[in-house]
C-alpha positions in Angstrom: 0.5 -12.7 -9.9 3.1 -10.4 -8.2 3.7 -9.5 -4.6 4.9 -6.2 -3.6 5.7 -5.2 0.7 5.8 -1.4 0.8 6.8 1.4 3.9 5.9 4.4 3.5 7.8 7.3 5.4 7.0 10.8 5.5 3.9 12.6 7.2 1.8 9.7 6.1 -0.6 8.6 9.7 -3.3 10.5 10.2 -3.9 11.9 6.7 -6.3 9.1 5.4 -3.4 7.0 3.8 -4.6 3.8 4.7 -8.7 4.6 3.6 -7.2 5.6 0.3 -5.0 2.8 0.2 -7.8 0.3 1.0 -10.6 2.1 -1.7 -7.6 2.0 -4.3 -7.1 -2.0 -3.9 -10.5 -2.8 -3.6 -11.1 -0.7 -7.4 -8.3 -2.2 -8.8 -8.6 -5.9 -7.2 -5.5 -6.1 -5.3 -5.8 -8.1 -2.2 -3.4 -7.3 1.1 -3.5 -4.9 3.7 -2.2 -1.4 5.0 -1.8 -0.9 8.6 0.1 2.1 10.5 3.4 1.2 11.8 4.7 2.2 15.5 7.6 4.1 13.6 5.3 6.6 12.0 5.2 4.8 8.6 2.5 3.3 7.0 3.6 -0.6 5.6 1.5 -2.5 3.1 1.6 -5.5 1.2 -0.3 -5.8 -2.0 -0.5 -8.8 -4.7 -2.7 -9.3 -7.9 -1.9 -8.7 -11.5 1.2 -7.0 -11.8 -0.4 -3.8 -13.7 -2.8 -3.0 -10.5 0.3 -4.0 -8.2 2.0 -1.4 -9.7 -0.5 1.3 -9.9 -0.7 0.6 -5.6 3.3 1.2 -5.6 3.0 4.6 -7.6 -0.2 5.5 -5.0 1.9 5.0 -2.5 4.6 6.8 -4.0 2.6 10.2 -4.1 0.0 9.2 -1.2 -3.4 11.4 -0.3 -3.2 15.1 -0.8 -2.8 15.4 3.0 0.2 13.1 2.6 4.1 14.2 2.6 5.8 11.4 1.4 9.8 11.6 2.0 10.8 7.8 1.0 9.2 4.8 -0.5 11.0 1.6 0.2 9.3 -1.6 -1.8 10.5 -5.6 -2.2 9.1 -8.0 -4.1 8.2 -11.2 -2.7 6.8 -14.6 -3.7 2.7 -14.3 -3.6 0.8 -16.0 -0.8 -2.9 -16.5 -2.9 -4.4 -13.8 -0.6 -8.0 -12.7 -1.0 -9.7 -9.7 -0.2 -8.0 -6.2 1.1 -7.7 -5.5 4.7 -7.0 -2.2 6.9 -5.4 -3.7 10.2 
């Protein structure tokens, strides 16, 4: 299992970041959540096998269509067991 927390800075609220974040996870089994942040980001956390973990980082890298993503900043972190993918 691996354990990613991303923000995501750019034109990114508003844009349907966090319903394609949340259809992504659910396809690829990651379990977290995505909310918007009061500074205009969007932050997420996601953790499941570290291919689909992955895949979410590099989604969030290039984010919806609508989406101008300037800067990407992801840690790693020790995985909590969490179940299911949540928009907050």
């Amino acid at each position: 299992m691996k354990r990613v927390h991303v923000r995501v800075h750019g034109h990114v609220q508003g844009v349907f970041f966090r319903d394609t974040v949340s259809s992504e996870a659910a396809q690829r089994g990651v379990a977290g959540w995505v909310r918007n942040a009061p500074d205009d980001s969007v932050e997420a956390v996601f953790e499941g096998e570290p291919d689909a973990v992955e895949a979410m980082v590099e989604l969030c890298e290039r984010g919806p269509s609508a989406a101008r993503v300037e800067r990407l900043d992801a840690d790693e972190e020790e995985p909590e067991g969490l179940s299911g993918f949540e928009v907050r």
